[in-house]
N, C-alpha and C positions, 0 to 999 in steps of 0.2 A: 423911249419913254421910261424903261427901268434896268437899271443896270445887267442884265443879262442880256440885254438887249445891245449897249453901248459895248458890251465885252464880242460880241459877235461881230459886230461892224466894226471894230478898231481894225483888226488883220486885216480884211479888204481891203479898208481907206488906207493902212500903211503901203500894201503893196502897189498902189494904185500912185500913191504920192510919188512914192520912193523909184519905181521902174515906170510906169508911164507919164508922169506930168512934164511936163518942159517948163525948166523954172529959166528966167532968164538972166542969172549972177550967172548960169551952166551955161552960157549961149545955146537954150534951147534944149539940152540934153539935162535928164532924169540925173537924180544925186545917184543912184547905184551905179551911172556909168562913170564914177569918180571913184570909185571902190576896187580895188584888184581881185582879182581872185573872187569874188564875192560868194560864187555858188561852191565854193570850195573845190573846185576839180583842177584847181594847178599846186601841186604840192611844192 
């Protein structure tokens, strides 16, 4: 309902979209697993 509100839910709902949803343009699989490296641990 007021913008400190929508700024705390954004991070959740991205991480939620981005690493668990199963979109199906991905057959099924989250857009992060289109991503290399993403968490940065392969230099």
């Amino acid at each position: 309902a007021s913008e400190s509100e929508r700024r705390a839910a954004l991070d959740p709902w991205l991480h939620i979209y981005n690493h668990h949803r199963a979109h199906t343009a991905l057959k099924g699989q989250p857009p992060a697993s289109r991503v290399p490296n993403l968490t940065g641990q392969n230099s």
